[in-house]
LUMKE-915807 format. One line per field, with one value per residue (C-alpha): residue number from 0; residue in one letter; y negated, z negated, x negated. Coordinates in Angstrom, 2 decimals, always signed. Layout:
// residues N
pos = NUM, ... .
code = A, ... .
north = Y, ... .
up = Z, ... .
east = X, ... .
// end
This chain:
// residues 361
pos = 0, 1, 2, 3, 4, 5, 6, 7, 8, 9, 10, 11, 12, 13, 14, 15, 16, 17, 18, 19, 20, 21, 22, 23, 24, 25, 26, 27, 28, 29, 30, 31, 32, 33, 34, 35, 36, 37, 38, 39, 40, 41, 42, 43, 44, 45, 46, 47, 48, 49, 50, 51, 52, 53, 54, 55, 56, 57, 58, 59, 60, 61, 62, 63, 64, 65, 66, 67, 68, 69, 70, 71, 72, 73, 74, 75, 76, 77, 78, 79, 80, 81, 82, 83, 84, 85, 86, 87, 88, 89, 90, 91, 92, 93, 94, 95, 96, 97, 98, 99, 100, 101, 102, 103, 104, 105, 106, 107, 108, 109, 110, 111, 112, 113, 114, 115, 116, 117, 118, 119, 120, 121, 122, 123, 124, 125, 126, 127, 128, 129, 130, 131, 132, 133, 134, 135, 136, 137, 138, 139, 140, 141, 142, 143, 144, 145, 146, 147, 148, 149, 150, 151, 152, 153, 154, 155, 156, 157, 158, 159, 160, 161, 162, 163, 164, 165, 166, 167, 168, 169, 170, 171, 172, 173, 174, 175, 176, 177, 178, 179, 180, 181, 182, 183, 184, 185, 186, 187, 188, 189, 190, 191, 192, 193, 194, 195, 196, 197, 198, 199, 200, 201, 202, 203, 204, 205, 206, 207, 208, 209, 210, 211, 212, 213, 214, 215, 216, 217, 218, 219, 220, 221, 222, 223, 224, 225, 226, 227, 228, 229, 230, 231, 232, 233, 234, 235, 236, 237, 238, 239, 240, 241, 242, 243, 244, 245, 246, 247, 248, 249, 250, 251, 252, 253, 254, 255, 256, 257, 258, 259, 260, 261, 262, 263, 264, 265, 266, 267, 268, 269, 270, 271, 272, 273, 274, 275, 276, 277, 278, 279, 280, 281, 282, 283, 284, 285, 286, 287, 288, 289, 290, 291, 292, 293, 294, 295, 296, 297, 298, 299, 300, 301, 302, 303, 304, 305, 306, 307, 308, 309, 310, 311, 312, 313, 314, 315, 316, 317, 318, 319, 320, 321, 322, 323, 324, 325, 326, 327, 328, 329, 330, 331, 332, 333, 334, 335, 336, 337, 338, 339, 340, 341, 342, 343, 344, 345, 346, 347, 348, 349, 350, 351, 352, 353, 354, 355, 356, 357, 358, 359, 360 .
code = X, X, X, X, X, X, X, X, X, X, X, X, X, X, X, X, X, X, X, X, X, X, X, X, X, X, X, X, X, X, X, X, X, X, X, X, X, X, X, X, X, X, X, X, X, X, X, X, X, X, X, X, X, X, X, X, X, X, X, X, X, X, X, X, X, X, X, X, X, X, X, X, X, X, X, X, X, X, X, X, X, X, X, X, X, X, X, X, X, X, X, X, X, X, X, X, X, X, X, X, X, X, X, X, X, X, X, X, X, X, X, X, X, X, X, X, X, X, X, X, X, X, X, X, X, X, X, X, X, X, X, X, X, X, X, X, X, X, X, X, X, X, X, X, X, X, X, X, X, X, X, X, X, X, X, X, X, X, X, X, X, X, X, X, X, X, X, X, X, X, X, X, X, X, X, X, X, X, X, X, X, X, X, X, X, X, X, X, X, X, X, X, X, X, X, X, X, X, X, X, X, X, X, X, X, X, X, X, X, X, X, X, X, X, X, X, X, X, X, X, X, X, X, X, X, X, X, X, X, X, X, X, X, X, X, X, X, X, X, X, X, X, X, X, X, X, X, X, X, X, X, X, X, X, X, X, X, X, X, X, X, X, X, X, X, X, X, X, X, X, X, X, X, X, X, X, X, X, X, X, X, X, X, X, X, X, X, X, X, X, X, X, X, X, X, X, X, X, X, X, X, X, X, X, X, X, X, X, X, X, X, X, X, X, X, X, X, X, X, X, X, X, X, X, X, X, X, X, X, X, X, X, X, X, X, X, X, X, X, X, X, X, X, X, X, X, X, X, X, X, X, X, X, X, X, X, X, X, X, X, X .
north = +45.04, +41.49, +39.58, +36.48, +33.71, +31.22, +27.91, +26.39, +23.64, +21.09, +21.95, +21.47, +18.18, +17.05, +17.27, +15.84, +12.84, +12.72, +12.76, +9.82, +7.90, +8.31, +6.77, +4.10, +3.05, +0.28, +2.16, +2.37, +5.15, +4.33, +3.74, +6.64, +9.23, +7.57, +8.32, +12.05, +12.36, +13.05, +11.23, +9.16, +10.78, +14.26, +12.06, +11.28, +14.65, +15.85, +13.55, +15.07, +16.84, +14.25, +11.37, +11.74, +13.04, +13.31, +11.13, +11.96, +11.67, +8.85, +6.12, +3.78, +4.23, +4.00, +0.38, -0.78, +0.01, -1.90, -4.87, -3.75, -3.87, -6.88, -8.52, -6.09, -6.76, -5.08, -4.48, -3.29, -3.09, -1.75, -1.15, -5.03, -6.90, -6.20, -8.47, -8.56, -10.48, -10.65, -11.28, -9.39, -7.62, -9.23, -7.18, -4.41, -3.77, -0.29, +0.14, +2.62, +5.34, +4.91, +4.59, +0.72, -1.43, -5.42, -7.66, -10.98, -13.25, -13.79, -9.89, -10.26, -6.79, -5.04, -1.21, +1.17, +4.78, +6.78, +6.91, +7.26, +11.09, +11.16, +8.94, +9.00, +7.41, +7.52, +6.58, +5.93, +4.22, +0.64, -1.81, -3.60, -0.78, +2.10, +0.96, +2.40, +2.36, +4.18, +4.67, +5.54, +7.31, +8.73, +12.35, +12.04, +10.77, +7.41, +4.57, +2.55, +0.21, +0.63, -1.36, -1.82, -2.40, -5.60, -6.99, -8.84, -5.62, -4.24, -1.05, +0.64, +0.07, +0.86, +4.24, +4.90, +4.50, +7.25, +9.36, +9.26, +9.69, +12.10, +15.13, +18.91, +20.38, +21.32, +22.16, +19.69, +19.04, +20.13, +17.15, +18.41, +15.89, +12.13, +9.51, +9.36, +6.17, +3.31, +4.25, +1.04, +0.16, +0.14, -3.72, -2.28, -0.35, -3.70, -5.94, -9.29, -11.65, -9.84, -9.82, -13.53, -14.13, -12.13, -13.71, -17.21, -16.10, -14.97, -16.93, -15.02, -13.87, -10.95, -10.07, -9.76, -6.00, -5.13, -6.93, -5.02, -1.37, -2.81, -3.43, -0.23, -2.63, -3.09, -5.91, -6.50, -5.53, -8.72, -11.46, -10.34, -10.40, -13.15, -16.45, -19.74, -20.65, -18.54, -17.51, -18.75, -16.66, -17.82, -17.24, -14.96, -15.86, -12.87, -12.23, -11.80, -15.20, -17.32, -16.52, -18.31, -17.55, -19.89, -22.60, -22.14, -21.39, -24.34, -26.91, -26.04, -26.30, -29.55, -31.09, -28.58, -27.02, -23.98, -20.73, -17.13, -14.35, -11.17, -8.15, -4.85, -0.58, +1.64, +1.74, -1.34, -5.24, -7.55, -11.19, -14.27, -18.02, -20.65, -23.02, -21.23, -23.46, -20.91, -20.14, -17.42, -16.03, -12.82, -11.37, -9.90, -10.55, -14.31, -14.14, -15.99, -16.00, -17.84, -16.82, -14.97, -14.00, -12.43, -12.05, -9.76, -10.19, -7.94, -10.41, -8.33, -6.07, -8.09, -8.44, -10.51, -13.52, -15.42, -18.24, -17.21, -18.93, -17.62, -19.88, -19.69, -21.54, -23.66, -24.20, -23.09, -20.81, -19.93, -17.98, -16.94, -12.94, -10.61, -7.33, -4.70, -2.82, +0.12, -2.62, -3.06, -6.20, -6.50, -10.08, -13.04, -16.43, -18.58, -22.13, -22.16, -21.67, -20.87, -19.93, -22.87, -25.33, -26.15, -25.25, -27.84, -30.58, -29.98, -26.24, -27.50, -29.78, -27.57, -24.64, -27.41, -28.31, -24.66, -24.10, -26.78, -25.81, -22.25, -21.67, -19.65, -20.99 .
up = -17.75, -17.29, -20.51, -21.58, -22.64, -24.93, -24.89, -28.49, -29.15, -29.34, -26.27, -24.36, -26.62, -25.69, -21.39, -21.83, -23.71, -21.03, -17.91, -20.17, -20.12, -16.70, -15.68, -17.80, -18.92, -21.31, -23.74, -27.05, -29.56, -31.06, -28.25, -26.56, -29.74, -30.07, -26.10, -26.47, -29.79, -32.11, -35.36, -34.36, -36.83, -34.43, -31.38, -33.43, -34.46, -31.19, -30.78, -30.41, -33.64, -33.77, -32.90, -35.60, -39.53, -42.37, -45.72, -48.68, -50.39, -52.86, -51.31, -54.67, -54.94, -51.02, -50.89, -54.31, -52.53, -49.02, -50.90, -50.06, -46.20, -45.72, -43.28, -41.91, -39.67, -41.16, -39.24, -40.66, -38.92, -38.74, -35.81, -34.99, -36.70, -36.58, -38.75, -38.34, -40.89, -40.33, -43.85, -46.10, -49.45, -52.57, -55.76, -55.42, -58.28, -58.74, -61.25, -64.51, -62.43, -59.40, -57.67, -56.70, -55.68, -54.46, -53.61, -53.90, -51.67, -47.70, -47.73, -49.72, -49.91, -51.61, -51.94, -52.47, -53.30, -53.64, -49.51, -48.91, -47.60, -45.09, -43.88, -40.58, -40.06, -35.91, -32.91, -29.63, -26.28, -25.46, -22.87, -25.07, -26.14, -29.04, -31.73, -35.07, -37.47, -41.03, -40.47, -43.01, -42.61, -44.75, -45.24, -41.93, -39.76, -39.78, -39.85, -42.76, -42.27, -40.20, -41.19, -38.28, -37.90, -36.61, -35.72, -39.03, -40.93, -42.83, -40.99, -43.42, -46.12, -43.57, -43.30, -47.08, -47.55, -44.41, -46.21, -49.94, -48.43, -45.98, -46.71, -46.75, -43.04, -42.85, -40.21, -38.64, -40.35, -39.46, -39.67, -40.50, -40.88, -40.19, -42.44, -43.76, -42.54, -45.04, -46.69, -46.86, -49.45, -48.60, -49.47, -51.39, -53.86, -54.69, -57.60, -55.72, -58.28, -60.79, -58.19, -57.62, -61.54, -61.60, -58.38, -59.84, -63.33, -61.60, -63.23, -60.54, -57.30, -58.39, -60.34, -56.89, -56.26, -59.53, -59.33, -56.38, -57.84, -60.96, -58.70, -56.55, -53.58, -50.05, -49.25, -46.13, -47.91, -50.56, -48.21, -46.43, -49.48, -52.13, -50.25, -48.71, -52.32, -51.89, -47.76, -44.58, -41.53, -38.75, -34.90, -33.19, -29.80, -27.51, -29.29, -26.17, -25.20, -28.08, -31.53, -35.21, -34.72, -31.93, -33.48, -36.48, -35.70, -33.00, -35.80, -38.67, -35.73, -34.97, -38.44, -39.65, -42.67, -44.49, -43.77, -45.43, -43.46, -45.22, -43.01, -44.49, -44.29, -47.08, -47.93, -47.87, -47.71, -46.14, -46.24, -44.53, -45.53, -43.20, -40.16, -37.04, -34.45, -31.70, -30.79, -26.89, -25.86, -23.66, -22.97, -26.09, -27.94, -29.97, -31.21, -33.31, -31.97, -34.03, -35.14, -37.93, -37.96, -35.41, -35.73, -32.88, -33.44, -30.93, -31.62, -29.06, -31.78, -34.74, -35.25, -38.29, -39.83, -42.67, -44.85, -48.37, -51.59, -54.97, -58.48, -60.04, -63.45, -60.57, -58.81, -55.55, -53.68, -50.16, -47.19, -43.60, -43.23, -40.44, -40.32, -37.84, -36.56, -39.01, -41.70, -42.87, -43.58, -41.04, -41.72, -44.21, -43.96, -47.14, -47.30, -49.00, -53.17, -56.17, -58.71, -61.14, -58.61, -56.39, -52.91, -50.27, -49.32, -46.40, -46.19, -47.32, -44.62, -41.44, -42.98, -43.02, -39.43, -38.62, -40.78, -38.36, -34.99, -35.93, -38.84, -37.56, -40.60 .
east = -36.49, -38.09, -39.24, -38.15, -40.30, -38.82, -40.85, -41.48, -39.24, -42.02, -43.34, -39.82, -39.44, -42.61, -41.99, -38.88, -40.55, -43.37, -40.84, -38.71, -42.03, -43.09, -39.44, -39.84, -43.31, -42.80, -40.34, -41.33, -41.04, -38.42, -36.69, -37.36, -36.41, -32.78, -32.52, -33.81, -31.63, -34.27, -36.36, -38.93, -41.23, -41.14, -41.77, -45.17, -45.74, -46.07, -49.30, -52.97, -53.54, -56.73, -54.19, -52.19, -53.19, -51.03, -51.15, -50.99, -47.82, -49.09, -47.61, -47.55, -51.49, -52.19, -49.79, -52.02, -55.27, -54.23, -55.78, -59.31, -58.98, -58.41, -56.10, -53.55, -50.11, -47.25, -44.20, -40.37, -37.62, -34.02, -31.74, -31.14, -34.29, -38.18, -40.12, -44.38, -46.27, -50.37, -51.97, -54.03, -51.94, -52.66, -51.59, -49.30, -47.05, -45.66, -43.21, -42.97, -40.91, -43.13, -40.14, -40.45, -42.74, -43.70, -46.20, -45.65, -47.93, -48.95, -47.69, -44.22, -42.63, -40.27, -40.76, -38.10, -40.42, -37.77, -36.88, -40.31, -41.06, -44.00, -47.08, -49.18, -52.17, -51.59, -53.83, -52.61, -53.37, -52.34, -52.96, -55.56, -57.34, -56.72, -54.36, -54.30, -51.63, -50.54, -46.80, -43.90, -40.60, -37.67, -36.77, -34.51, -38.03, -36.53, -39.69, -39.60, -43.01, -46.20, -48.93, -51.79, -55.36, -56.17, -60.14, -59.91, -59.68, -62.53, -63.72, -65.23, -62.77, -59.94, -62.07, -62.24, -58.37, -57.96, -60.60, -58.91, -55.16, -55.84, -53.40, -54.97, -53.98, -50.41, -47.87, -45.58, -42.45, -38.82, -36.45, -33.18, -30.30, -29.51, -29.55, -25.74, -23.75, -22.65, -19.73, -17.18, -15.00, -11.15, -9.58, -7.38, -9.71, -11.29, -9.83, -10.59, -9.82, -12.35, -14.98, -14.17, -14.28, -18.38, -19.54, -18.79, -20.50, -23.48, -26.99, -29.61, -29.38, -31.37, -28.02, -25.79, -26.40, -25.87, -22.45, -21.33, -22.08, -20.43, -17.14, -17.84, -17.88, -20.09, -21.77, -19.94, -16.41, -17.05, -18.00, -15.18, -12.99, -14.25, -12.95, -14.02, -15.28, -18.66, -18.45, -17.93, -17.26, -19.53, -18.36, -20.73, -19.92, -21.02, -24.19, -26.28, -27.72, -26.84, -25.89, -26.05, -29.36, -30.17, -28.78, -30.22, -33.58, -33.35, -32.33, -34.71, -37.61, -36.74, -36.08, -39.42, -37.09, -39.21, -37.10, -37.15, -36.56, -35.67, -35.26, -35.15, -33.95, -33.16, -37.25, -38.30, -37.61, -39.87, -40.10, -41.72, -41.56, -42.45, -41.58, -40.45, -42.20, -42.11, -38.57, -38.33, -34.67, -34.72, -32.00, -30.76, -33.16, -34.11, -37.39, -40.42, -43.55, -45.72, -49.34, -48.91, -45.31, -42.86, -39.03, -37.16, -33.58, -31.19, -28.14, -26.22, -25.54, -25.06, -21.46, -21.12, -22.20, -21.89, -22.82, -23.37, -23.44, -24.23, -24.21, -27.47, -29.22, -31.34, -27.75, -26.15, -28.31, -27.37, -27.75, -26.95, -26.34, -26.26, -24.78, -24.64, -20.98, -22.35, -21.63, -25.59, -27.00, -29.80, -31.29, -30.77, -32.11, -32.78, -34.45, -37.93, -37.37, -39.15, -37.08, -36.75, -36.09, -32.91, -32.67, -33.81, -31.49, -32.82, -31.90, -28.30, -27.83, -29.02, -26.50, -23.52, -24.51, -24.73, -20.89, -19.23, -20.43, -19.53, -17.24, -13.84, -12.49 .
// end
């Protein structure tokens, strides 16, 4: 009788991500673990065991000591939307539970514990040179932020932070499971004119998620459902070499309005505020490239849009929002605010431009 040899799984998963590579050079990670059907955390795992160390699972005291390294780039994402900010983190504020977090600052985050499950600090070959990185996923391998070395970085303090989190030697971890899609809300199951009646009562939009669990509503399912009072229905066109985006970002460049860019996952929500001077379309993709801040926006597969407006105590705040087919809100654009002041006029009058060249309404 002959003997069978069964390969380990990671070995087999690791030749199948080394032949996807050879094809096709320039994929990235993420990338490349949707196309092999597997978490981008195990593509990771399978690194050099000196390429790739574990972290502690202390993520509230690891965020509240990135202050003493310096100036970092930090990079979240979701399926449509990657947003990089390069700054150093100010304060980190961890709440009572531990379960959130934020920074408020040149780094302006806002940190959701409680889907946080593993940490990396990973380094790998580039074309410039050795990259390093701490990286952050959910319970499903899913990334939620990775925050990278830059030259501006303090070495040695970047050292001490790997030496304190470093985790005690274990063995790779099985990922079992995907992350569970959004459930929507059925139109009928929502009692519009009550909604109507607490959206127009709102004082904060700190408030708005709060209203929605109160009404047992989606995000997606109340825009869709509230009326022209508070939305408009932007036309998306065909989402591949022009969107809301384009004209957006194309308008407030030219008239220099302040934006905010929020673009988020179940983990974490990041934000940037600032002009968008450096505006590059390719292909699917509209992007920012200016020196501290990049926006990647695949507006081939962002299906909705919308201009949002929510009553406040400083008056009308509002918004353009993206969502993906899955129903998730992928990226929302405010004007610069601090909260005691109005929105910019100037704000107001690039989102009317933007509401009749594309309203459907």
């Amino acid at each position: 009788m002959v003997a069978v040899t069964t390969r380990p799984k990671n070995e087999e998963l690791r030749e199948r991500w080394q032949a996807l590579m050879a094809g096709n050079p320039g994929l990235r990670i993420r990338q490349a673990a949707d196309q092999l059907g597997v978490s981008e955390m195990e593509l990771v795992q399978l690194r050099p065991t000196d390429s790739q160390v574990a972290l502690k699972n202390d993520f509230p005291g690891l965020m509240q000591d990135m202050k003493t390294v310096g100036p970092v780039m930090i990079l979240a994402r979701n399926d449509q939307v990657v947003h990089e900010v390069t700054a150093a983190f100010g304060d980190f504020t961890v709440g009572s539970t531990r379960t959130m977090g934020l920074a408020v600052g040149d780094v302006d985050v806002r940190v959701f514990f409680s889907q946080w499950a593993y940490g990396f600090h990973v380094r790998e070959e580039v074309r410039s040179g050795q990259r390093e990185s701490l990286q952050f996923f959910d319970r499903y391998g899913r990334a939620i932020q990775k925050v990278y070395r830059v030259d501006e970085t303090d070495g040695d303090a970047w050292a001490a932070l790997l030496e304190k989190y470093r985790a005690p030697v274990t063995e790779p971890v099985a990922i079992t499971g995907k992350r569970p899609p959004l459930q929507r809300t059925r139109p009928e199951d929502v009692d519009v004119p009550a909604l109507q009646k607490d959206w127009a009562a709102l004082k904060d939009v700190h408030h708005f998620n709060a209203m929605l669990k109160r009404h047992g509503v989606d995000r997606l399912t109340a825009l869709e459902l509230v009326g022209p009072d508070w939305v408009d229905r932007l036309s998306s066109g065909d989402g591949r070499d022009t969107s809301p985006l384009d004209l957006l970002l194309e308008n407030a460049r030219k008239s220099q309005c302040p934006l905010m860019f929020f673009v988020g996952n179940p983990g974490i929500v990041q934000i940037y505020t600032g002009i968008a001077n450096n505006l590059c379309r390719t292909g699917p993709w509209m992007n920012v490239l200016d020196e501290n801040f990049s926006l990647h926006a695949d507006t081939s597969g962002i299906t909705d849009w919308f201009i949002v407006r929510k009553p406040t105590v400083d008056g009308t705040v509002t918004a353009v929002e993206a969502f993906n087919s899955a129903g998730e809100i992928v990226l929302t654009v405010f004007g610069e605010r601090k909260p005691g002041k109005p929105e910019l006029a100037q704000w107001r009058a690039e989102v009317e431009a933007l509401r009749e060249a594309l309203c459907d309404g």
